[in-house]
C-alpha positions in Angstrom: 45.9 -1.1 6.8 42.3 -0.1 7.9 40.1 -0.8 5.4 37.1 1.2 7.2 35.7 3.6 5.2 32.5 4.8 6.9 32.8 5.0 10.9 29.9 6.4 12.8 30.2 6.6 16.6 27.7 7.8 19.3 25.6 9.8 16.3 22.4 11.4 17.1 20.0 13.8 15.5 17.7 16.3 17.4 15.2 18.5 15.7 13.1 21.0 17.2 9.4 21.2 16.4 8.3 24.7 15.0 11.4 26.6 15.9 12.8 28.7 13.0 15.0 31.5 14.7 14.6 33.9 17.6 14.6 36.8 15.2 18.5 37.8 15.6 21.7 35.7 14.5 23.0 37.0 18.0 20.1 35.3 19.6 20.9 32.6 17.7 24.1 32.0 18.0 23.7 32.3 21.8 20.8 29.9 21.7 23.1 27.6 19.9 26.1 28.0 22.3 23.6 27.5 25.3 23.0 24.3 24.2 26.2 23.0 23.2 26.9 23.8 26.8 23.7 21.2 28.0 22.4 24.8 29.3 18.7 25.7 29.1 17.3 27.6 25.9 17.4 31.0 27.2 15.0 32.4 24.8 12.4 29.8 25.1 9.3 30.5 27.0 9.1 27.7 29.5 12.7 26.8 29.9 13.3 23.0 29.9 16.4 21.0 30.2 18.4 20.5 26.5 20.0 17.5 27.7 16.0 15.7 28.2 15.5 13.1 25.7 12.3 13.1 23.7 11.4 16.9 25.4 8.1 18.0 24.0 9.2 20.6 21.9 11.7 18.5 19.8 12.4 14.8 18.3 15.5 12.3 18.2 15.1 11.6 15.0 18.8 9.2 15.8 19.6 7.8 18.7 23.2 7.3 19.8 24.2 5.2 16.5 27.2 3.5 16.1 28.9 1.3 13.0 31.2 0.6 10.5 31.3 0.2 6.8 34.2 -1.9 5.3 35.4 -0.7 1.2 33.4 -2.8 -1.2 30.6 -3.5 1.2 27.0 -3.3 0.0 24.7 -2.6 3.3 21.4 -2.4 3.4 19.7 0.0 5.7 16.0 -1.1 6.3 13.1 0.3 8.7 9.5 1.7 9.1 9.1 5.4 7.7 10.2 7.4 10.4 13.3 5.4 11.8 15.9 7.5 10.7 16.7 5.8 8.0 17.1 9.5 5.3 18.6 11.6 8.3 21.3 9.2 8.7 22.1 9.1 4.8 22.0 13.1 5.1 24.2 13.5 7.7 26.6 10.9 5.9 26.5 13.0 2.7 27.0 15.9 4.3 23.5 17.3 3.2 23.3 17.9 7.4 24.8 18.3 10.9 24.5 15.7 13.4 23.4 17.2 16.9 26.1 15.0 18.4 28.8 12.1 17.5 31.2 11.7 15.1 30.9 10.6 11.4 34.2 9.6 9.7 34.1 9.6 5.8 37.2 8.0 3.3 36.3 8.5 -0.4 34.5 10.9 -2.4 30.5 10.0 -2.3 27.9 9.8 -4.4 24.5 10.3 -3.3 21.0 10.2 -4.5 18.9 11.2 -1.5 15.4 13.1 -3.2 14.5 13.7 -6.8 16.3 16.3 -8.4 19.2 16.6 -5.4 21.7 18.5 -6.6 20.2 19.0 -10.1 19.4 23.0 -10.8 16.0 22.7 -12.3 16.8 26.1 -15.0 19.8 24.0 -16.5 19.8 21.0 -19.1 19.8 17.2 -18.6 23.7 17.9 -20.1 25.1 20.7 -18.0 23.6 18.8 -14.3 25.7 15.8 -15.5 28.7 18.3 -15.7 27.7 19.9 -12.5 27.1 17.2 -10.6 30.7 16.1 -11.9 32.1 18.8 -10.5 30.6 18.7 -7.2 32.2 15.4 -7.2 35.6 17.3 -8.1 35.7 15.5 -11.4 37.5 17.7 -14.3 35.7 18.3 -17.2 38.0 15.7 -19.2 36.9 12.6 -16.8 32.8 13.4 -17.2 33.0 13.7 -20.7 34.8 10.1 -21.1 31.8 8.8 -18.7 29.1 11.3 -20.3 27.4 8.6 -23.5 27.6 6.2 -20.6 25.7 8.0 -18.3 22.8 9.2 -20.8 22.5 6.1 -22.6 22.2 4.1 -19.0 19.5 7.3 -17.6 17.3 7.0 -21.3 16.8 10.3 -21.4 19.1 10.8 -24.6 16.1 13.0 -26.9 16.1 14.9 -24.3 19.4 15.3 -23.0 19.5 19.5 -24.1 16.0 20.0 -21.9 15.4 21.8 -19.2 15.0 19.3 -16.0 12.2 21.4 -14.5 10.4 19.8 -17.8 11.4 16.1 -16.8 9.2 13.8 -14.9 9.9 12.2 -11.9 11.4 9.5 -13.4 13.5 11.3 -16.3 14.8 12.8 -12.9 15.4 10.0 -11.0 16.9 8.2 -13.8 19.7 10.3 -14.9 20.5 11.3 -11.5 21.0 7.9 -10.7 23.2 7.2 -13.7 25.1 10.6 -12.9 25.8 9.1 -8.7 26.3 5.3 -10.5 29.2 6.8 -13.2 31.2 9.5 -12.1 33.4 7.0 -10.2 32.5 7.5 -6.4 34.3 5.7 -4.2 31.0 5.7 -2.1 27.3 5.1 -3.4 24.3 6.2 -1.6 21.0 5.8 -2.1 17.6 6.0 -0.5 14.4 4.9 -1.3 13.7 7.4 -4.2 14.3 4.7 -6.9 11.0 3.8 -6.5 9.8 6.5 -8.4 11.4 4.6 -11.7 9.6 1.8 -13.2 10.0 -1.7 -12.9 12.7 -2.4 -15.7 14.9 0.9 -14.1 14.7 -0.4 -10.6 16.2 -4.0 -12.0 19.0 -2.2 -13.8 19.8 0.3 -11.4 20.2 -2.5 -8.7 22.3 -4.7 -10.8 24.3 -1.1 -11.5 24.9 -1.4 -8.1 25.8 -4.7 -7.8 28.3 -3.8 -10.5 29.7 -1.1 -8.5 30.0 -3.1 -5.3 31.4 -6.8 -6.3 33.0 -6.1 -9.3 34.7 -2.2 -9.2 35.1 -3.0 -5.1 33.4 0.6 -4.3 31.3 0.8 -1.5 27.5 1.1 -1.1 24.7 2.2 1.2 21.1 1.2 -0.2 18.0 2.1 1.7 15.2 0.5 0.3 11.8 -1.0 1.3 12.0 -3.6 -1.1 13.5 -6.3 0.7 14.0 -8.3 -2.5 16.4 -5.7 -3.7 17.8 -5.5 0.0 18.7 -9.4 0.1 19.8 -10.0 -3.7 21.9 -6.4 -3.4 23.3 -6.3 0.3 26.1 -8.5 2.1 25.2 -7.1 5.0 21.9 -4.9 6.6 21.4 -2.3 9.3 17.5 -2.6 11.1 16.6 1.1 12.6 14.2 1.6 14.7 12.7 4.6 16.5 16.2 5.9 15.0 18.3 3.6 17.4 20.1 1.1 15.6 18.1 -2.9 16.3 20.3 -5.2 14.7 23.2 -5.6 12.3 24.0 -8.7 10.3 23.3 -10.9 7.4 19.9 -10.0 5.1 18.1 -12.5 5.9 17.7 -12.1 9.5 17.5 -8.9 9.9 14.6 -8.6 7.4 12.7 -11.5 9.4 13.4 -9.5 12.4 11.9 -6.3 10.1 8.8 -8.3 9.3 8.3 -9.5 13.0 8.6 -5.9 14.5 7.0 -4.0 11.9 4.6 -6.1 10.2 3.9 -7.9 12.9 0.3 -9.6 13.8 -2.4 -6.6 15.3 -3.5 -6.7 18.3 -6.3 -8.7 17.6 -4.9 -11.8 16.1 -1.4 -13.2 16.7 -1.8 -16.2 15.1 -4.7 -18.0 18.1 -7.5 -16.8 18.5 -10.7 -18.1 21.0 -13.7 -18.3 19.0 -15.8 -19.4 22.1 -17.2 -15.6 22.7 -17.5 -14.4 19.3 -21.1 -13.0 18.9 -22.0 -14.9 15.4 -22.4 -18.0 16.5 -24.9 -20.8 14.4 -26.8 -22.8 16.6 -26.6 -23.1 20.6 -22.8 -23.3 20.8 -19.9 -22.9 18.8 -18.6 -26.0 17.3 -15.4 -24.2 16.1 -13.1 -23.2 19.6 -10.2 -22.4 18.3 -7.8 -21.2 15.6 -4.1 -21.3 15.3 -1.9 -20.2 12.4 1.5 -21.6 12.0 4.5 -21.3 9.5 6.2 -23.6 8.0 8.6 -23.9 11.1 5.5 -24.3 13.0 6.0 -21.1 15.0 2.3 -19.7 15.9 2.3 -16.8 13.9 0.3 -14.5 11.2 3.3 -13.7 9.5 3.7 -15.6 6.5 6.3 -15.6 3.6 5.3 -15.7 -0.4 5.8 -18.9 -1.7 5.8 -20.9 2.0 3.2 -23.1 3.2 1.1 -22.4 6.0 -0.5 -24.9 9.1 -4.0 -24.0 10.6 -4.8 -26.1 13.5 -8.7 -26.0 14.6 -10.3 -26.5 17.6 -13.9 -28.1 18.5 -16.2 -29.0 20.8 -15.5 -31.9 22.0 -19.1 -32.2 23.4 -20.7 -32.2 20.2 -21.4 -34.8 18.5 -20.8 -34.5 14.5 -22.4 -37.3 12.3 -22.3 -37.4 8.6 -20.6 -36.8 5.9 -19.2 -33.5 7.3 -16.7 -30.9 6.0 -14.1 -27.8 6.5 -13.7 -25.3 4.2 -10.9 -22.6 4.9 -11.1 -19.5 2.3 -8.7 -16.3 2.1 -10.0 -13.4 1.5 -8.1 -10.0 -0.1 -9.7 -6.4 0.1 -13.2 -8.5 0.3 -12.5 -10.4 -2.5 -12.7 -14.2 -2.2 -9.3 -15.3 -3.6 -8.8 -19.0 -2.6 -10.0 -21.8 -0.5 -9.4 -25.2 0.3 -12.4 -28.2 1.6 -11.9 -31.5 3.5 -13.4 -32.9 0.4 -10.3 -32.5 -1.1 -8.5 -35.7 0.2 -7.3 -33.7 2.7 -9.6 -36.2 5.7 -10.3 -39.6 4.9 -14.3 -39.5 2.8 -15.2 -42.5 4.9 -14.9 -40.7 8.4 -14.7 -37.3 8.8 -14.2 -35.2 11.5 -13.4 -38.1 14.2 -11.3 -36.1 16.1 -12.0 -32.5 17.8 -8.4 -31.3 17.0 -8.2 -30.6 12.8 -4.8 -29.9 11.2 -4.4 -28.3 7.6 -1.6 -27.9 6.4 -1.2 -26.1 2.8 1.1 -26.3 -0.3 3.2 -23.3 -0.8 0.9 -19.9 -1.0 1.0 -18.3 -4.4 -0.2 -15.2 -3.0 0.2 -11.9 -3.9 2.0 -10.0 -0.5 -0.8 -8.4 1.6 -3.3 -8.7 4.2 -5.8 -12.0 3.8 -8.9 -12.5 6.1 -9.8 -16.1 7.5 -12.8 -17.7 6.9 -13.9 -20.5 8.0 -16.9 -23.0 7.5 -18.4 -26.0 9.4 -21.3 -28.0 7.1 -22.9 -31.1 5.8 -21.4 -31.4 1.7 -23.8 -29.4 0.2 -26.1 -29.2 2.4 -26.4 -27.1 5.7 -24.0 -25.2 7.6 -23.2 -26.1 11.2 -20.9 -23.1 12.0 -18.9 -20.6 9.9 -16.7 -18.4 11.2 -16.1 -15.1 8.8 -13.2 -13.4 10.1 -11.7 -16.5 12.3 -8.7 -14.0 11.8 -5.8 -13.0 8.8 -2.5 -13.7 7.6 -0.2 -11.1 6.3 1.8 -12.4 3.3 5.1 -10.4 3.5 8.0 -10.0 0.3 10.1 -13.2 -1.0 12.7 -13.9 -3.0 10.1 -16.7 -4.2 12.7 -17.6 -7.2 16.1 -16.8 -5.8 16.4 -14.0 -8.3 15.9 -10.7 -6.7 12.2 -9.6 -8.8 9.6 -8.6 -6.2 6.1 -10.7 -6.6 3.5 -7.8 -6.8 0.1 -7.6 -7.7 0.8 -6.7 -10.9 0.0 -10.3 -11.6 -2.9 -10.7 -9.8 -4.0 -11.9 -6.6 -1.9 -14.5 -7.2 0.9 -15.5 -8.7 1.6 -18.6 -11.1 4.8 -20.9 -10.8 6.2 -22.4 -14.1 9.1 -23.2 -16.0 10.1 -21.0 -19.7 11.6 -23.8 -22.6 12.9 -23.0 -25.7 
């Protein structure tokens, strides 16, 4: 027996740009007919071939996607805005057509697409619960066993009897999420809208889910930019790009290969960079060549995890001749704010000799950072004294989402530019 409950083969999406209707449903309809056939649009103005990928006129928002979805799965469908990622979750809830391909559906789904979907903004927080039930095909019986569940899971119990035009964004999301989480779908989607809720609601919707996935065996599709949630949720994730499908497998990989494509280094630093022509330069020539960033599995990249250490390796002249007690100071920087930095008077080069060698190597503790975008800077001088060459953007590092403590939270700046590691007693 196939335990397949989602099957999506050869599915693509094209939308047109700026085209409504020809005025007629005739026109329409023969429009629509024309290119079912592969036939040119006989109503548009410069007739161009349907069957053209990318025409200038319209948009794949999918790409010939193909996969499968086993019951109980949790996957995880990750990807830059724009990669398909909602249009797929439409199409599988029905909320829209695909332009071509075949989706296969076993189970009655639940879906929380948008704020408010499927909630009629005139009724109360108590009749959307019942009518989102019956658009499940619940009976009245079975959503009034689950209904104290649902409201006291959403919050929103004072104002249950409200209006929902009157609720916030996330009263909505809330007890929308509680209504798709309860009313016993055999298949739970959701997209990114739970991050209209707070902080406390994202952790219990997501362990909801977990629920609903390991323990009642139901199935789950989560999009999500939080890759936290992604990895501590999902079995299994789905990386889309340009609305083709990159790569499918375990969490962890494919959200390094997320990182790499889409967070990857600009084009101005990809972890080296040749400081010989810069224009700032102190003194005749630049005593610092060269700077490479590593991770801690010494690949040469900007790309850096929370909570992982980080190798610099720097480059000088060889020709010049460095005498003294001499140091290197490497700080990080965050929105111009000065948030850390580190000296070879730390112990990290012997205080006796500094400097005897052209090639320099620091590598750090585990970054406490805050995930974002840090500039390099870097500083050649005597202790104290005078500086020989300094370096202000020697380039950046892009600190990208960890589950720095194996438990799912996200590190935010919430806490600060940093954040602290420790251990709670009681």
């Amino acid at each position: 027996m196939s335990h397949t409950v989602i099957s999506v083969e050869h599915l693509s999406k094209q939308y047109d740009l700026g085209v409504i209707g020809t005025g007629t449903l005739t026109r329409d309809f023969e429009r629509w007919w024309a290119r079912a056939r592969g036939k040119p649009d006989p109503y548009s103005p410069v007739v161009q071939d349907y069957s053209r990928r990318h025409a200038d006129d319209s948009i794949l928002a999918l790409d010939d996607v193909s996969f499968t979805v086993q019951r109980g799965e949790a996957l995880g469908i990750i990807g830059r805005n724009g990669a398909g990622k909602s249009t797929l979750l439409k199409i599988l809830s029905r909320v829209t057509a695909p332009t071509s391909g075949v989706v296969k559906v076993k189970g009655r789904i639940g879906s929380l697409l948008e704020v408010g979907t499927g909630f009629h903004p005139e009724l109360t927080g108590r009749e959307n619960v019942y009518l989102n039930g019956a658009i499940l095909g619940m009976k009245k019986a079975e959503v009034a066993r689950k209904f104290d569940e649902i409201v006291a899971f959403s919050g929103v119990e004072k104002f249950i009897d409200t209006p929902v035009k009157r609720y916030s964004s996330g009263m909505y999301v809330r007890l929308a999420f509680a209504v798709a989480a309860h009313l016993d779908p055999e298949i739970l989607i959701v997209d990114e809208v739970l991050a209209v809720g707070d902080a406390e609601f994202q952790k219990k919707a997501v362990g909801k889910m977990q629920d609903v996935s390991r323990q009642e065996g139901r199935t789950v599709l989560f999009v999500s930019h939080n890759m936290a949630a992604v990895k501590s949720l999902c079995k299994s994730c789905l990386l889309l790009v340009d609305g083709s499908i990159k790569s499918i497998g375990k969490p962890g990989a494919i959200i390094d290969e997320y990182f790499d494509i889409n967070l990857g280094v600009d084009d101005d630093f990809k972890g080296f960079k040749d400081l010989r022509s810069r224009k700032n330069i102190y003194g005749n020539v630049p005593i610092f060549e060269s700077i490479e960033v590593k991770n801690k599995d010494l690949i040469t990249t900007n790309i850096i995890r929370a909570g992982e250490p980080l190798v610099i390796d720097l480059e000088l002249n060889k020709d010049t001749k460095i005498q003294g007690n001499i140091g290197i100071g490497v700080y990080f920087y965050r929105r111009g704010v000065k948030v850390g930095g580190i000296t070879s008077f730390m112990g990290m080069i012997d205080k006796d000799d500094h400097l005897k060698e052209n090639s320099i190597e620091l590598v750090t503790e585990p970054l406490n950072l805050i995930p974002d975008t840090y500039q390099i800077e870097i500083v050649l001088a005597n202790k104290g004294v005078k500086r020989l060459d300094h370096v202000e953007n020697a380039g950046n590092i892009t600190i990208v989402d960890n589950d720095v403590f194996g438990n799912g939270e996200v590190i935010n700046d919430a806490l600060g530019y940093f954040f602290i590691r420790g251990r709670w007693y009681n």
